[in-house]
C-alpha positions as CSV (number, residue, x, y, z in Angstrom):
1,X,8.4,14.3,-0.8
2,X,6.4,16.0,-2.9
3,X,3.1,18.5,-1.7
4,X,0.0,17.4,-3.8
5,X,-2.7,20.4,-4.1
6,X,-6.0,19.0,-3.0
7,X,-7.2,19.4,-7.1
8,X,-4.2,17.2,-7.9
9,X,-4.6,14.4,-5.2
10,X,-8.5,13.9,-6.5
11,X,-6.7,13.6,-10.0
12,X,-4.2,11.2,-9.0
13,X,-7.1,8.8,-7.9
14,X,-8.6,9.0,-11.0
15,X,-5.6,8.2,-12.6
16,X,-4.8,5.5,-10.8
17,X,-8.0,4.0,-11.2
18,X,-7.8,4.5,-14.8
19,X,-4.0,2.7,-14.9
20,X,-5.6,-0.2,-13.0
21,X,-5.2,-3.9,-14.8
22,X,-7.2,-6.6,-13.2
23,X,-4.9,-9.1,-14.4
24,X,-0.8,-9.2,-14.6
25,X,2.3,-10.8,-14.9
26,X,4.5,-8.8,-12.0
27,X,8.7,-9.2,-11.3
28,X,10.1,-7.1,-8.3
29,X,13.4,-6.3,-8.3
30,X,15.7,-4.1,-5.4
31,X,17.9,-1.2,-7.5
32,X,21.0,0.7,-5.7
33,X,19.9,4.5,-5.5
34,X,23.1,5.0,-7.5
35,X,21.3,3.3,-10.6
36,X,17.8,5.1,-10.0
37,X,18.6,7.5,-12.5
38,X,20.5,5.5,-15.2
39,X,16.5,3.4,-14.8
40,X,14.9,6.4,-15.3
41,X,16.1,7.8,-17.9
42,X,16.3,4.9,-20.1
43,X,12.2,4.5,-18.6
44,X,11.6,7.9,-19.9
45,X,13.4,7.3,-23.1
46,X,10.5,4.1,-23.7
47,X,7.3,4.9,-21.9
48,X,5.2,7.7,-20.3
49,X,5.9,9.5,-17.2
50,X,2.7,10.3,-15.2
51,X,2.4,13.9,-14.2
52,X,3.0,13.3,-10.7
53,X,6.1,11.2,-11.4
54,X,7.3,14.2,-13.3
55,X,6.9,16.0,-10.3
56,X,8.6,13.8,-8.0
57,X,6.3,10.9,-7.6
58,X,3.0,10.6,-5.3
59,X,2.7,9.4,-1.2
60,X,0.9,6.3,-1.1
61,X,-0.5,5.3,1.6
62,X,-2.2,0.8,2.3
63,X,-3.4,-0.4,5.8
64,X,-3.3,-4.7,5.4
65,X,-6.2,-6.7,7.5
66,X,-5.1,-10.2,8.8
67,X,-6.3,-12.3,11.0
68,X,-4.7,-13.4,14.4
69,X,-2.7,-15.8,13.5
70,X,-1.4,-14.3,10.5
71,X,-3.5,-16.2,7.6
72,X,-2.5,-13.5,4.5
73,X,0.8,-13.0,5.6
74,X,1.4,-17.0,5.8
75,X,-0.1,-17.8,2.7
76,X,2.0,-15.5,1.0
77,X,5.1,-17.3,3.0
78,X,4.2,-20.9,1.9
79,X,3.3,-19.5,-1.8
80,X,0.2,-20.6,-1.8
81,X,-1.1,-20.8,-5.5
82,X,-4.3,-18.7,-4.3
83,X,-3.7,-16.2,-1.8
84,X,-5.0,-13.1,-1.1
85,X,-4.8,-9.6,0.7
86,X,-7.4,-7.1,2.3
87,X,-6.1,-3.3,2.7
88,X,-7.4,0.2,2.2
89,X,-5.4,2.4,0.1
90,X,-4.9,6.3,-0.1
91,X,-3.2,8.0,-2.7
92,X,-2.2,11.6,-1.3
93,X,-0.7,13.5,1.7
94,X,-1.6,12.1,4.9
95,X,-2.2,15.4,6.2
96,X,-5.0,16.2,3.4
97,X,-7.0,12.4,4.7
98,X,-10.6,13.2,5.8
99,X,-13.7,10.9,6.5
100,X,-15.0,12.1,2.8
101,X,-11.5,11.8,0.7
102,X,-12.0,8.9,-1.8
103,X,-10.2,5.7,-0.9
104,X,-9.9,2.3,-2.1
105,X,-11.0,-0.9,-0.6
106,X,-8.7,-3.7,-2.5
107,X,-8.9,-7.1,-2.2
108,X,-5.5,-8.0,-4.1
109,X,-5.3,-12.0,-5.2
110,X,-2.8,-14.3,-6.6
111,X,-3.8,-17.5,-8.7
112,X,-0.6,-19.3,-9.6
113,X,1.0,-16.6,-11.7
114,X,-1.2,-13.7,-12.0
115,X,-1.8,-11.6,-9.4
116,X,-5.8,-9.9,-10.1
117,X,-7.0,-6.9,-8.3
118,X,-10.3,-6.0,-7.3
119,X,-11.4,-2.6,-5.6
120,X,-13.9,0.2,-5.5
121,X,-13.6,3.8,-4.5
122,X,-15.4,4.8,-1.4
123,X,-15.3,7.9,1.7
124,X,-12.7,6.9,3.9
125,X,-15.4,7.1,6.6
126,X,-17.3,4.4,4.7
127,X,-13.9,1.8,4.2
128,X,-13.2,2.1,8.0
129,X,-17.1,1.0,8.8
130,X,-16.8,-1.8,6.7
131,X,-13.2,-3.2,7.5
132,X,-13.3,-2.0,11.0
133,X,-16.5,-2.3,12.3
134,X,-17.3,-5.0,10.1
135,X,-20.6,-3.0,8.6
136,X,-22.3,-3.7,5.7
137,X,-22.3,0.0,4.4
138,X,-24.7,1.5,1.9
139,X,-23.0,2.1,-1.4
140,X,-23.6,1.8,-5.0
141,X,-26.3,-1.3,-6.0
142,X,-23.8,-2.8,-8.1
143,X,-20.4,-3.0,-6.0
144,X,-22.6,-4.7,-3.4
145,X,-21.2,-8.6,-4.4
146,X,-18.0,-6.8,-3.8
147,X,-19.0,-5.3,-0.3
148,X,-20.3,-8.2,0.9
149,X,-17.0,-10.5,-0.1
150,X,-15.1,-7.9,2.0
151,X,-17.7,-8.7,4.7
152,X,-17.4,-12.3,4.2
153,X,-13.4,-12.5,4.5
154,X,-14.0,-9.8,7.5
155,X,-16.0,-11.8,9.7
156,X,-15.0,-15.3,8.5
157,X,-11.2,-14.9,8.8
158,X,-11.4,-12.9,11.8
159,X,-9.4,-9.9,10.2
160,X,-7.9,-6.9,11.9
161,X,-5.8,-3.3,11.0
162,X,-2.6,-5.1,11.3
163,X,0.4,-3.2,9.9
164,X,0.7,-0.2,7.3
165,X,3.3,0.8,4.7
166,X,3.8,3.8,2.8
167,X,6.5,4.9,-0.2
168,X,6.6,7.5,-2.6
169,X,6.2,6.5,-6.2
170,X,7.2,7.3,-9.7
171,X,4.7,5.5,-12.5
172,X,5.7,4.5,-16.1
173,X,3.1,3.3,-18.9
174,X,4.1,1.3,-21.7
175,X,2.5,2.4,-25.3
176,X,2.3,0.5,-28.7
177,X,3.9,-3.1,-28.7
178,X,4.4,-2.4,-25.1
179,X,0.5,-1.4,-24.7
180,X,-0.5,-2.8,-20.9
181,X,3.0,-2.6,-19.3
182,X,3.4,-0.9,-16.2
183,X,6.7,0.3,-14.4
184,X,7.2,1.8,-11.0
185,X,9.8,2.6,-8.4
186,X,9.3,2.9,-4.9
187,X,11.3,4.8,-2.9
188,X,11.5,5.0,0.6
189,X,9.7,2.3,2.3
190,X,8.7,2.5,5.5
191,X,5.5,0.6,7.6
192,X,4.6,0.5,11.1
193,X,2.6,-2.1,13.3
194,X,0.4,0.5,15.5
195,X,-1.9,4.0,15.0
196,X,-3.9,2.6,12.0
197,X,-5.6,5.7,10.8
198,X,-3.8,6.3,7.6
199,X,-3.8,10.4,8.3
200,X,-1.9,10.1,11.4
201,X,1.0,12.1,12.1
202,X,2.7,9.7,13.7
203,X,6.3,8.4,12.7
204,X,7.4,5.2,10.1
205,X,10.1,2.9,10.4
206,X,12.5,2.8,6.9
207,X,11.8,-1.3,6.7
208,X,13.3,-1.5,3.2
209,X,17.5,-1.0,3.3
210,X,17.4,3.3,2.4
211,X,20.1,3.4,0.2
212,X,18.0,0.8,-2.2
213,X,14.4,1.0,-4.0
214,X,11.9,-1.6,-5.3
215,X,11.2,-1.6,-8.6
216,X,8.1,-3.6,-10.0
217,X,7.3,-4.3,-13.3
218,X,3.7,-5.2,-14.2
219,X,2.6,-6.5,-17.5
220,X,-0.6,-7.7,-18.9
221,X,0.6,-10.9,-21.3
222,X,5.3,-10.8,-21.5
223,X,7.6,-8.9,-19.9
224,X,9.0,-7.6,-23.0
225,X,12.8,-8.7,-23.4
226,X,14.1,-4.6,-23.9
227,X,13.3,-4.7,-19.6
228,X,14.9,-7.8,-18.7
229,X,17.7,-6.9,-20.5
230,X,17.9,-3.6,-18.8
231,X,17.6,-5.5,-15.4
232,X,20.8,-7.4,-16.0
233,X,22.5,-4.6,-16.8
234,X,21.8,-2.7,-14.3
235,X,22.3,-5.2,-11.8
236,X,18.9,-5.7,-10.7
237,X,18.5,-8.1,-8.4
238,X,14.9,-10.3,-8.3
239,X,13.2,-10.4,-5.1
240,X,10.3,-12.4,-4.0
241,X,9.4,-9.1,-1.7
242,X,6.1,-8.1,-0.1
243,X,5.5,-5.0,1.7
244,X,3.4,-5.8,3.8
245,X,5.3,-9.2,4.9
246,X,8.2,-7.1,5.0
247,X,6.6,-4.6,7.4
248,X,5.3,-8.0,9.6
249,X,8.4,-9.4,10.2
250,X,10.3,-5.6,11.0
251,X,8.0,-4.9,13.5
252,X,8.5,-8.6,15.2
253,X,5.5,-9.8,14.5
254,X,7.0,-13.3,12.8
255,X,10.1,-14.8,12.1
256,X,12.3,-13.1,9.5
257,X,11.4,-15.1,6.5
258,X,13.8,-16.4,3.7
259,X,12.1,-13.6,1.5
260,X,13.0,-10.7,4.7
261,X,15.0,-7.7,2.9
262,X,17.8,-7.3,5.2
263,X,17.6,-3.8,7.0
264,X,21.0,-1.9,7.6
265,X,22.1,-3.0,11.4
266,X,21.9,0.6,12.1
267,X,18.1,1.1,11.2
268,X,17.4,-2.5,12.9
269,X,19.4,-2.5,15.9
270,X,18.4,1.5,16.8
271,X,14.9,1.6,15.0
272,X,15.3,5.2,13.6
273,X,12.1,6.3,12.2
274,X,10.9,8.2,9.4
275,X,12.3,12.2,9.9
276,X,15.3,11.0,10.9
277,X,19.0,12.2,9.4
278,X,19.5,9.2,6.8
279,X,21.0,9.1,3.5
280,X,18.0,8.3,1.7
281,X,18.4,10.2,-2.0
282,X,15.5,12.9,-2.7
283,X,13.1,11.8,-5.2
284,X,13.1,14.6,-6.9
285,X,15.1,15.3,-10.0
């Protein structure tokens, strides 16, 4: 994985915030390592590489609330036509997380077909007093409406840190009559269902197969035809995926779902974890 300077994780933030549509059209496909860099370089060949992807891609880094009984995870399940999702998100090396590095509170919604996102930026200090401890905390005037939603679904749904996931991932940008699309691979997926601080040196369990990546393209209006017809040639296979679900039901917290990405026996039977010898391809190119 690649080492982000502390100057370069503070940009990535910005970045990402900048990139950030409230409203899209998103397809998820799975992708064979062995086609990873036919993708790319036809990616590259269309739309903008961010700097970091250049470099390898960036660590990043969600902790999903639920409640008890599972409400998020289920709704997403049953495909509800409104559902949503409470996490905080860090951008950067786990190592480099303090209380005052800027994370993001996100409250990520679908309404039938387009998934909306909503977050602000605070000290990670500040996200853990609010989705932990159920605060109120003290924060700009006008991202108080959003504060106090957070609050609401907090105490009203009875949430709790309930599983993490982490990837590394490459970013492309669409320009000109592709203005608003968004491409990214993810590679290395891994989650785990305990030690919720997201700076924790602890280990991750691969819960995506490692010889395969997710690949989700995000656009604001049309999926423009040139990407679908790469995706059938390329052999790239839709999936109705989630993350975090799919870190839920490897961790044997609910019954593998018709959606579950099947693991590789030997990462499910034997549970290796993240530093681990695997065959996982490096991300770097």
């Amino acid at each position: 994985m690649s080492q982000l300077s502390g100057g370069d994780a503070a940009h990535l933030r910005r970045t990402a915030s900048a990139l950030h549509s409230f409203n899209r059209f998103e397809i998820k496909y799975l992708l064979s390592y062995d086609q990873v860099p036919v993708l790319r370089d036809e990616l590259r060949s269309r739309m903008t590489a961010d700097p970091f992807t250049i470099q390898g891609g960036y660590p990043v880094c969600s902790l999903y609330y639920d409640s008890k009984s599972l409400r998020y995870y289920w709704e997403k399940i049953e495909g509800l036509h409104f559902r949503r999702k409470l996490r905080i998100r860090n951008y950067g090396e786990r190592h480099e997380l303090t209380d005052e590095t800027p994370v993001y509170i996100e409250i990520k919604q679908r309404v039938n077909r387009v998934t909306q996102k909503r977050r602000i930026k605070v000290p990670y200090l500040l996200a853990r007093k609010l989705c932990d401890e159920a605060v109120l905390i003290d924060h700009e005037p006008e991202q108080r409406p959003f504060l106090e939603e957070v609050l609401g679904l907090i105490e009203g749904h009875g949430l709790r840190p309930t599983a993490i996931t982490a990837y590394n991932r490459e970013a492309y940008l669409g320009s000109d009559a592709d203005l608003g699309l968004r491409v990214t691979i993810d590679h290395r997926v891994r989650g785990r269902d305990r030690d919720f601080h997201l700076g924790a040196e602890v280990e991750n369990r691969l819960i995506i197969p490692p010889a395969k990546a997710i690949v989700e393209v995000k656009a604001n209006e049309r999926v423009p035809y040139w990407v679908t017809d790469m995706a059938a040639r390329l052999g790239m296979n839709v999936v109705r995926v989630s993350k975090y679900c799919q870190s839920i039901e490897a961790f044997g917290q609910a019954p593998r779902s018709v959606f579950h990405v099947p693991v590789e026996e030997d990462f499910s039977v034997h549970s290796k974890r993240e530093g681990t010898s695997t065959s996982v391809p490096s991300v770097v190119k």
